[in-house]
ROSE-4610 file (N, C-alpha, C; in Angstrom, 1 decimal, always signed):
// ROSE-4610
residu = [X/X/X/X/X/X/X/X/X/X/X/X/X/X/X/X/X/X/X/X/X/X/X/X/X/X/X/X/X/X/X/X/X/X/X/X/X/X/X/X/X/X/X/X/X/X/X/X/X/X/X/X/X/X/X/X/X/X/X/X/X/X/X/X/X/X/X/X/X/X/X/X/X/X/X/X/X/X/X/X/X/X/X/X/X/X/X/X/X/X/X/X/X/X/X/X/X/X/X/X/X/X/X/X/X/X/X/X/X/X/X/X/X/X/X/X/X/X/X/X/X/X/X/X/X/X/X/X/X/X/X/X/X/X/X/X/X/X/X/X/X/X/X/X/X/X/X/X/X/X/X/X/X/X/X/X/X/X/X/X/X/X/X/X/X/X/X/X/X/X/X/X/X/X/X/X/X/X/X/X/X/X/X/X/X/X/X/X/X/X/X/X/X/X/X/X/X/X/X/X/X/X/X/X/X/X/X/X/X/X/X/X/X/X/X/X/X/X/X/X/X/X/X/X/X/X/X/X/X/X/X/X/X/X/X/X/X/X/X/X/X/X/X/X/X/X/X/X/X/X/X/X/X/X/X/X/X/X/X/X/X]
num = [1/1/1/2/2/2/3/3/3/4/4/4/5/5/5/6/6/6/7/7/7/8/8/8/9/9/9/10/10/10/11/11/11/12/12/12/13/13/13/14/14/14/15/15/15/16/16/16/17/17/17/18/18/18/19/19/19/20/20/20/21/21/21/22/22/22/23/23/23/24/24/24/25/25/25/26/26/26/27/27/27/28/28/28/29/29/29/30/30/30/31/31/31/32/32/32/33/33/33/34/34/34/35/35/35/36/36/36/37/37/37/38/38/38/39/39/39/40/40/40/41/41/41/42/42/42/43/43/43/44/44/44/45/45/45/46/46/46/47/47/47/48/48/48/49/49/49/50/50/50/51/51/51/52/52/52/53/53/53/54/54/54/55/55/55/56/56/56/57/57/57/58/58/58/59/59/59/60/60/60/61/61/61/62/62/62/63/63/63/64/64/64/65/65/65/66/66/66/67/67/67/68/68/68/69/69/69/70/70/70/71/71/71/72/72/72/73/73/73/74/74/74/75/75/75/76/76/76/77/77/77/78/78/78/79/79/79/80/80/80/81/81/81/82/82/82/83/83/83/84/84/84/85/85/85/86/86/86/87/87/87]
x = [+10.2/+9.4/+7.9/+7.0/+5.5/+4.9/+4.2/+3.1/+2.0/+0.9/-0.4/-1.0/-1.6/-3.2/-4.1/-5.2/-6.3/-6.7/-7.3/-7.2/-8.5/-9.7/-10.5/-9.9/-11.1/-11.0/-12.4/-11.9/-13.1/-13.8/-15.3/-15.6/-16.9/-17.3/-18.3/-19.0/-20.5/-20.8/-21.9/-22.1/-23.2/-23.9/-25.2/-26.1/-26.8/-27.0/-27.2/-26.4/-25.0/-23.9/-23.1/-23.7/-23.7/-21.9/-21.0/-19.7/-19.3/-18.3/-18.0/-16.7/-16.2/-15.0/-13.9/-12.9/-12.6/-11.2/-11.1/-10.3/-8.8/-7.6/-6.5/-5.6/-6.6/-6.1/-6.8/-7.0/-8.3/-7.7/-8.2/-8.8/-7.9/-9.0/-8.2/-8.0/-7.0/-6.1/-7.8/-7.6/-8.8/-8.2/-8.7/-8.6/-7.9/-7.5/-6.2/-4.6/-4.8/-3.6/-3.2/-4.2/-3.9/-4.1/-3.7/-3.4/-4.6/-5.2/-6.1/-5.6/-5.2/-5.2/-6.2/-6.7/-8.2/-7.3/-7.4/-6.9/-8.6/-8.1/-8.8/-9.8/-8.6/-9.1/-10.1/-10.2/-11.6/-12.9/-12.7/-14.2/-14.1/-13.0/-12.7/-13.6/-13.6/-14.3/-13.7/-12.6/-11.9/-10.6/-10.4/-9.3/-8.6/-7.1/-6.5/-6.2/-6.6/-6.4/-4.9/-4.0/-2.2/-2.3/-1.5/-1.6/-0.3/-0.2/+1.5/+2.4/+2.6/+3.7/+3.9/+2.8/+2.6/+1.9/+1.9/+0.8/+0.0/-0.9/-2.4/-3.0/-4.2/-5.0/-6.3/-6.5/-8.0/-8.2/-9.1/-9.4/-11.4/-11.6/-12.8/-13.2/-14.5/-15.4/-16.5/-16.4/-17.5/-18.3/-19.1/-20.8/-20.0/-20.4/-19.9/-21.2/-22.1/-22.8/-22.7/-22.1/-21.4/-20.1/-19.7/-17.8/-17.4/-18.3/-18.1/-18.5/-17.8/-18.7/-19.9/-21.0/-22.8/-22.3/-21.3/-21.0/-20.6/-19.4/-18.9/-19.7/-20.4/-21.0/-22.3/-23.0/-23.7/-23.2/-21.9/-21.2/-20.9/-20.6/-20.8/-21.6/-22.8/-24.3/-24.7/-24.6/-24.9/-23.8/-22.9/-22.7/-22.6/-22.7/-22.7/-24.8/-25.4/-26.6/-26.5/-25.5/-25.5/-25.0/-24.1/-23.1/-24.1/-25.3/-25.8/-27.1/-27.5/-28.7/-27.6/-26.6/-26.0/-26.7/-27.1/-27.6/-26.3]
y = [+0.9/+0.1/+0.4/-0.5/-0.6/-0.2/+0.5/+1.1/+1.0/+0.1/+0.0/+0.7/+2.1/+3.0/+2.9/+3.5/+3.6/+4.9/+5.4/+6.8/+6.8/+7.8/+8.2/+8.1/+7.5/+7.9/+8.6/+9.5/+10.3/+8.8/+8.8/+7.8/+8.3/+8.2/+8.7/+7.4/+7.7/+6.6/+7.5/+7.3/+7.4/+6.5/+6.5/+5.3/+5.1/+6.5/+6.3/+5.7/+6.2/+5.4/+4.1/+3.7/+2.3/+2.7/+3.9/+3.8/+4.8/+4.1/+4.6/+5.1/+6.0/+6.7/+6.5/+6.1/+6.2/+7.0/+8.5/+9.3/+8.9/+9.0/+8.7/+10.2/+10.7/+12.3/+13.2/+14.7/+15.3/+16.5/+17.4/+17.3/+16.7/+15.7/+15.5/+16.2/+16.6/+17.1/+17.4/+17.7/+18.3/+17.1/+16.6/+15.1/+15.6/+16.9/+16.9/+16.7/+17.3/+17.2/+15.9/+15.3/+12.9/+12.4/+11.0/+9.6/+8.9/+8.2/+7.3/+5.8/+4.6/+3.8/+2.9/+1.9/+0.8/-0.2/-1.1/-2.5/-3.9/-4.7/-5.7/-5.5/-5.4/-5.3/-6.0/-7.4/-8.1/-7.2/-6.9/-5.9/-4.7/-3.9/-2.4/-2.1/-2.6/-2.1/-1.6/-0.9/-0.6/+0.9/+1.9/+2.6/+3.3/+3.0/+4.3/+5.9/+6.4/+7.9/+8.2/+8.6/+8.8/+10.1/+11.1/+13.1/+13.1/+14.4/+14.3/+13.6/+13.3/+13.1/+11.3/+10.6/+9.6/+8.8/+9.6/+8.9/+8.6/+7.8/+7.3/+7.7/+8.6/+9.5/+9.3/+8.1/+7.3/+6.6/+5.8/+4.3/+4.4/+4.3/+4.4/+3.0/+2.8/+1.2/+1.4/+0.9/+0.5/-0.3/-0.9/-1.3/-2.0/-0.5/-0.7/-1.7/-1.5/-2.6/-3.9/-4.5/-5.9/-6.5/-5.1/-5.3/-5.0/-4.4/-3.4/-4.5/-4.6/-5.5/-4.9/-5.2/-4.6/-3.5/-4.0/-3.2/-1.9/-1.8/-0.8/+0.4/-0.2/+0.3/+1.3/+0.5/+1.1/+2.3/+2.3/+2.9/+4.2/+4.1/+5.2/+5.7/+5.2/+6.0/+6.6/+5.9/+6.8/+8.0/+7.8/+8.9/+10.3/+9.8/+10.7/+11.6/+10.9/+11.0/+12.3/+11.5/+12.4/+13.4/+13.9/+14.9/+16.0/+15.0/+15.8/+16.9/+16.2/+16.9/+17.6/+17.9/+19.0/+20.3/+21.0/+22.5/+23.7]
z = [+136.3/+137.2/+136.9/+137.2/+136.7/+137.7/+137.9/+139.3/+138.8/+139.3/+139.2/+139.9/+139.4/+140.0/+139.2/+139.4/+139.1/+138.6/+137.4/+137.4/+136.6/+136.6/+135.9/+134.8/+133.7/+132.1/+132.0/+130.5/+130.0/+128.9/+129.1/+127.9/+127.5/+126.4/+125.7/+124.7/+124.4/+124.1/+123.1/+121.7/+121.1/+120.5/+121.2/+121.0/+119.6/+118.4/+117.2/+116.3/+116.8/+115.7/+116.4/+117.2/+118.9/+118.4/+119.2/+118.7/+120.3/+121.1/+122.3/+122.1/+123.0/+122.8/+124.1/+124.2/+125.4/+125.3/+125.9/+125.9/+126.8/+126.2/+127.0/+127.0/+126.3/+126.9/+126.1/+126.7/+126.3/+126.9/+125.8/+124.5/+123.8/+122.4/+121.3/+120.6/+119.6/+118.8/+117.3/+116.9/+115.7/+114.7/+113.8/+113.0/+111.9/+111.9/+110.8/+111.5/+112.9/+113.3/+113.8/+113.6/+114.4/+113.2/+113.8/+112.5/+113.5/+112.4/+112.9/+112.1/+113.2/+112.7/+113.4/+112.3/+112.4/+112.8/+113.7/+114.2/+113.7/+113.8/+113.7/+111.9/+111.1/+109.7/+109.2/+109.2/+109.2/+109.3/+110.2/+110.9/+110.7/+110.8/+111.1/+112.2/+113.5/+114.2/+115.3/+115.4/+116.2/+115.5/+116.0/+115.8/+116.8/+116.7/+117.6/+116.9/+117.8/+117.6/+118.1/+117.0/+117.9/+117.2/+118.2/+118.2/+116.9/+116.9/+115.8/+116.0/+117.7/+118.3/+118.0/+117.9/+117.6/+119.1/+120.0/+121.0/+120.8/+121.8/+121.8/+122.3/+121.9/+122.6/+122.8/+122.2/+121.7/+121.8/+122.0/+121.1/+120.6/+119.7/+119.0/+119.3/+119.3/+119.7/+118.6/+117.5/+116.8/+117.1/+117.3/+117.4/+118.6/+119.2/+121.0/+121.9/+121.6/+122.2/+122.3/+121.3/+121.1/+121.5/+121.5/+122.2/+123.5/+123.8/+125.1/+126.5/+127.3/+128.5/+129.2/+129.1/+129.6/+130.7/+132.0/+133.0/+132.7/+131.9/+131.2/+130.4/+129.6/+128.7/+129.5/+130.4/+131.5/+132.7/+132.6/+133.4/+132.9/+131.5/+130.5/+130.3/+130.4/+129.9/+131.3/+132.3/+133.3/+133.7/+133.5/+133.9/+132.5/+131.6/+130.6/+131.1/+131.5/+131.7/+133.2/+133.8/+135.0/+134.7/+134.0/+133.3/+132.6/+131.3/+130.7/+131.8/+132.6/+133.1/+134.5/+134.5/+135.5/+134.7/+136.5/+135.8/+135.1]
C-alpha cells in the first residue's frame, strides 16, 4: 500500500558549476563505490547516483538554474545560507 508523507530532503546547490544536488540518502557512498547513470542523453543534464546495492541515492541537476523551479532553487540557497553562517 502507498502512504503519502512529507519528509525533509538534503539539497545542495553550487552556484559556480549552476549544478544542485538532491540527496535521497546521506551520506553518499564515495564515487568508486556508486554507478552513476546520465538520463535525458540529448543534454546529459541530469544523473542518478545508485550505491552497490543498485539504489538511488542521488539525483544530480545540471545547469540547475534552468531546470530547477525559481521556488525550489531559492529554497535551497536559503537554507544552505542559513546552514553555512550557523556558529
Amino acid at each position: 500500500m502507498y502512504t503519502e508523507k512529507r519528509i525533509p530532503l538534503l539539497c545542495s546547490y553550487d552556484s559556480d558549476a549552476d549544478t544542485a544536488y538532491i540527496y535521497l540518502d546521506h551520506p553518499i557512498p564515495p564515487a568508486a563505490a556508486q554507478r552513476v547513470i546520465p538520463f535525458d542523453p540529448d543534454q546529459g543534464m541530469f544523473n542518478l547516483d545508485l550505491n552497490p546495492e543498485g539504489h538511488v541515492v542521488g539525483l544530480e541537476i545540471l545547469g540547475a538554474r534552468s531546470r530547477l523551479p525559481p521556488a525550489l532553487l531559492q529554497a535551497i540557497l536559503k537554507n544552505q545560507d542559513q546552514t553555512e553562517n550557523k556558529p
